[in-house]
N, C-alpha and C positions, 0 to 999 in steps of 0.2 A: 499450537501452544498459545495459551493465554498470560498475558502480562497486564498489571496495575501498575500505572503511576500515577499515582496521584487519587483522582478519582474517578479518573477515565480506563477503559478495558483496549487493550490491542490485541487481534491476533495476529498470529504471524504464522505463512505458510514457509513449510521445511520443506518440500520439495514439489516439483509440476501438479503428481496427486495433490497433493495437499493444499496448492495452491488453489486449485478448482472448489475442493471439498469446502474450504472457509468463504467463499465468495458463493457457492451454493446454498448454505448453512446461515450466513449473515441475513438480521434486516436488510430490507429493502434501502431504506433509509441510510444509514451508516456507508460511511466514506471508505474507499479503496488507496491503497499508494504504493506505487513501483519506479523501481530506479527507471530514468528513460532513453530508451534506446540498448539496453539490455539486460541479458537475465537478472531476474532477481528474486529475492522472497517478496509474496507480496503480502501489507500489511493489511489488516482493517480497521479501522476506527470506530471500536464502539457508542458511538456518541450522533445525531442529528444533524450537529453543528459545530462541525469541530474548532477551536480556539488557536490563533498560530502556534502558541505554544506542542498543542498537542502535534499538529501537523508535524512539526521540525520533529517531535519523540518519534514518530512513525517514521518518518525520514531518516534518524538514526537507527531506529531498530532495524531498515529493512537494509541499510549498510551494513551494521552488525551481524546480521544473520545472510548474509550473502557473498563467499567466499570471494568470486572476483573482484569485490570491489574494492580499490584500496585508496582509489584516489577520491578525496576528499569533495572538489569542485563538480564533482556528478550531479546533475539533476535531477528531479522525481516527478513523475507526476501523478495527481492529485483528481477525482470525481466520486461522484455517488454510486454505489452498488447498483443503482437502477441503472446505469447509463454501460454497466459492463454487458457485455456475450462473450460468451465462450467461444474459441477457437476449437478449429478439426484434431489438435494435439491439446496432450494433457499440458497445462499451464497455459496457452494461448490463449489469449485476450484480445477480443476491438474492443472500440468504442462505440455506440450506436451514434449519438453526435460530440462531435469533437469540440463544440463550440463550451461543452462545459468540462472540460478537462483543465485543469490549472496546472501550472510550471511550477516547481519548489525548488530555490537553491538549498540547501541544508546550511544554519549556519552554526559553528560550531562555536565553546564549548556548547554543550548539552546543560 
């Protein structure tokens, strides 16, 4: 599912499939975000260079579209399509290096 705000694109994957398929599908380029340390939808960032701004909307959306999550002080984390692989299961993800992976508090409102 594709989402506009502003003038930037997010997808959002709806489930493990889906989660693979937009990270398959995406630039290279463009930024990844998932809650950290568990399931989640994961976002993408249609953009090179994404703006705090944008990050926090990805950080919301992948709140929003992620059934378990309810509590607000959750983490996300943050890197470039290039830097993901795919795991042995649908949705699974490393990082090839971790050294460019970034920590996002979500701050609210939106």
């Amino acid at each position: 599912m594709r989402i506009q705000n502003n003038k930037t694109w997010f997808v959002v994957g709806k489930s493990a499939e889906d989660n693979w398929k937009i990270i398959l599908e995406a630039d290279k380029n463009y930024y990844w975000v998932h809650a950290l340390g568990v399931p989640s939808s994961h976002i993408i960032i249609e953009i090179d260079e994404p703006l705090d701004d944008e990050i926090q909307y990805a950080c919301w959306l992948c709140k929003e579209y992620t059934k378990k999550i309810k509590n607000t002080s959750i983490k996300y984390v943050i890197t470039n399509i290039k830097n993901i692989k795919l795991g042995s299961k649908p949705g699974e993800v490393y990082f090839k290096d971790n050294s460019n992976v970034k920590t996002i508090e979500l701050k609210l409102p939106i």
